[in-house]
N, C-alpha and C positions, 0 to 999 in steps of 0.2 A: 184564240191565242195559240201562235205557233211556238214549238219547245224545239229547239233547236239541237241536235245529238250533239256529241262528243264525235271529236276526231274519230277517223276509223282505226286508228292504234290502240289509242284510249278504251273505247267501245271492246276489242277484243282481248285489253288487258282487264278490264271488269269482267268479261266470259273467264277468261280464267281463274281469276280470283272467284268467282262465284264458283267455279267447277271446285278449285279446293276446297273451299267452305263446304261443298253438298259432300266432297268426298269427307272431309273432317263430320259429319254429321252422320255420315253411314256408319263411320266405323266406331262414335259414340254410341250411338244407338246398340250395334253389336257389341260392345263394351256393357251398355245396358241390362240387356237380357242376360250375358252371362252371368254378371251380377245376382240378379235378380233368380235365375237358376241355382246358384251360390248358397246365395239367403235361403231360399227352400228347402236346400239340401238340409242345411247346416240347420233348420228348424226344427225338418223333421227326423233327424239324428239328435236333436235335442228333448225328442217328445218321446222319443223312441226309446232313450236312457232315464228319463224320469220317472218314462211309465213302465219297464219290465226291472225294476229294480226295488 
């Protein structure tokens, strides 16, 4: 069974929508982690006033 493509327009307007999507995904990601460096911080600033006090 043959699958027929999308117009060559089409086809190069899904490459781009897919490129923002991956760029939207990078810069969640980097969102991500500093988050999560965040969290750690603020954890251990929280363990750190628990315990010398």
């Amino acid at each position: 069974m043959m699958m027929q493509l999308p117009p060559l327009a089409e086809q190069r307007r899904i490459v781009a929508k897919v490129g923002q999507l991956m760029a939207l995904v990078g810069a969640l990601e980097t969102q991500l982690t500093a988050s999560r460096v965040t969290a750690a911080n603020i954890l251990s600033a929280l363990v750190a006033e628990l315990t010398t006090h």
